[in-house]
N, C-alpha and C positions, 0 to 999 in steps of 0.2 A: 599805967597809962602807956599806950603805942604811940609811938612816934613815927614821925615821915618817913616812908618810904625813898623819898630821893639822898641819893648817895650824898653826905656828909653834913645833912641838915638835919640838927637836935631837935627840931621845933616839936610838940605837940601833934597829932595827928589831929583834924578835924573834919575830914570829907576822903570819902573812899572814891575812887577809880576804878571803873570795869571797862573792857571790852564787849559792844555786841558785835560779835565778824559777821553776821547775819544781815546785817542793815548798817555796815561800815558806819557805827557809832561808837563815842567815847564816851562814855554817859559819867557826872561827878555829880554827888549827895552826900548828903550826908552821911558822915563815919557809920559802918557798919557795926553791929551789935558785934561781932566778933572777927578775929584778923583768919581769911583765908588764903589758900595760896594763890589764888589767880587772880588776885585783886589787888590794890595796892592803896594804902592809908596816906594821904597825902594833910600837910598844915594848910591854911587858909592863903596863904601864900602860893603855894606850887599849887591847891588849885582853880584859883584866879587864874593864874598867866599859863596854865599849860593848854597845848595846841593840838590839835590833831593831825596820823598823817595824810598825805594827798589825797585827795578824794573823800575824805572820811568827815564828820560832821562833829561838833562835840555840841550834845544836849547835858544842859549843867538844870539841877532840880535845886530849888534854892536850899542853903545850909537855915539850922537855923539863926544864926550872927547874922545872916543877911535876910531875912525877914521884918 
């Protein structure tokens, strides 16, 4: 099991985090089939409340717990 990428939180991993620099998005889904490096595994927690920066937009694809 992967756990959160955010520095000091055990939780479970359940929704990955990518960068598009292309179209200044922050796009969050569900957990990816496998952990890469430029991506980051976040729990249901950090990715609810996480933001993007200025300018940038965050397009979140529903998980499946929020279906």
């Amino acid at each position: 099991m992967r756990r959160c990428s955010k520095t000091g939180c055990q939780s479970p991993a359940r929704a990955t985090l990518t960068y598009n620099y292309a179209d200044s998005q922050v796009v969050i889904g569900p957990l990816a089939q496998r952990a890469e490096p430029h991506i980051y595994d976040l729990c249901l927690d950090h990715a609810r409340r996480i933001t993007a920066p200025l300018g940038w937009e965050v397009l979140r694809v529903p998980l499946p717990d929020e279906q």
